[in-house]
C-alpha positions in Angstrom: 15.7 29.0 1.2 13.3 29.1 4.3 10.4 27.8 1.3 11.4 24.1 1.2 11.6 23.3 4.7 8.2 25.2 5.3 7.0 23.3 2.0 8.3 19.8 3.5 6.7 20.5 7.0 3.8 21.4 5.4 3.1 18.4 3.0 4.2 16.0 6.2 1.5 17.2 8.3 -1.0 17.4 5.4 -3.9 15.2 6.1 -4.6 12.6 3.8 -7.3 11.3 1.2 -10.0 9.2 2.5 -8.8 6.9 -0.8 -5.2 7.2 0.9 -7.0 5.6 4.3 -8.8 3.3 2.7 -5.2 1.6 1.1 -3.6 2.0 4.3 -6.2 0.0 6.3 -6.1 -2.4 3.6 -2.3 -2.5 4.1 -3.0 -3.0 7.9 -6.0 -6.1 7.2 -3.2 -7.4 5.1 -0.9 -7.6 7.4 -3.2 -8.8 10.2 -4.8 -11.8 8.7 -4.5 -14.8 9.6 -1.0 -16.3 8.8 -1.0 -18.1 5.0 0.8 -21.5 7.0 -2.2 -21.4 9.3 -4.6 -21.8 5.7 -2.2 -24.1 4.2 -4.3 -27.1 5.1 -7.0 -25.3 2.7 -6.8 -25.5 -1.2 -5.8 -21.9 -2.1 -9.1 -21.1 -3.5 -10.6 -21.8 -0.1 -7.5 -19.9 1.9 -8.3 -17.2 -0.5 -12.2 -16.8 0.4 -11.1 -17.3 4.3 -9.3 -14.4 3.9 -11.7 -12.4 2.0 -14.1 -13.4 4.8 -12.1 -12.1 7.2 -11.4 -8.5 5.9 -15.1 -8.3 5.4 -16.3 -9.0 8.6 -13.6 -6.2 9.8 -14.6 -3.7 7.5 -18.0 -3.9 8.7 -17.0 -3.4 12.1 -17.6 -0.6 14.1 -14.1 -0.5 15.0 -12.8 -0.4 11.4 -15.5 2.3 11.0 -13.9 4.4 13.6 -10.4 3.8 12.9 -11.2 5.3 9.0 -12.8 8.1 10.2 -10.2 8.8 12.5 -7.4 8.4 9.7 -9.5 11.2 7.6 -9.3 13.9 10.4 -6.3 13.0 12.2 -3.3 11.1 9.9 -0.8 13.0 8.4 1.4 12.3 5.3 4.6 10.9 7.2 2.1 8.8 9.2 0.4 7.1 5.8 4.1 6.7 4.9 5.2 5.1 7.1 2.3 2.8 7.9 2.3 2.1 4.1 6.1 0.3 4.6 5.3 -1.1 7.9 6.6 -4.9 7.8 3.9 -6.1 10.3 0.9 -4.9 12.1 2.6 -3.8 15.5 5.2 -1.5 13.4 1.6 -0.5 11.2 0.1 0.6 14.7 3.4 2.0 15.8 3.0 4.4 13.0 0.1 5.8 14.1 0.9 6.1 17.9 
């Protein structure tokens, strides 16, 4: 009976994929763009490349650079989880705190 408690621990503090990290930033960019009622005033085609625009220029940053390499050595399961069902960006960063 001591196995599935050890098990659980085990697969919370498991680090995850660098795919895993690359979704859960996404999640975060996601949730950090600019609002969709701030585009509105944009045909959605145009909102849509705004926002595409956007998430490039932060996945180019040296920031989001750092941040994903910091996920790969240092986030564990229960972090990705709950980052992953985060409703906005501050309970996202809350996650990971």
């Amino acid at each position: 009976m001591i196995f599935a408690p050890l098990t659980l621990l085990l697969a919370c503090s498991k680090k995850v994929s660098p795919a895993e990290c690359e979704t859960m930033l996404d999640r975060y960019l996601d949730l950090s763009m600019t609002p969709a009622q701030e585009l509105s005033h944009l045909p959605p085609k145009q909102a849509e490349s705004v926002i595409a625009e956007q998430k490039a220029e932060r996945r180019a940053s040296a920031s989001y650079a750092s941040t994903r390499a910091r996920c790969e050595r240092e986030v564990t399961r229960k972090e990705l989880d709950c980052a992953m069902h985060a409703p906005t960006a501050n309970d996202w960063e809350a996650c990971l705190d």
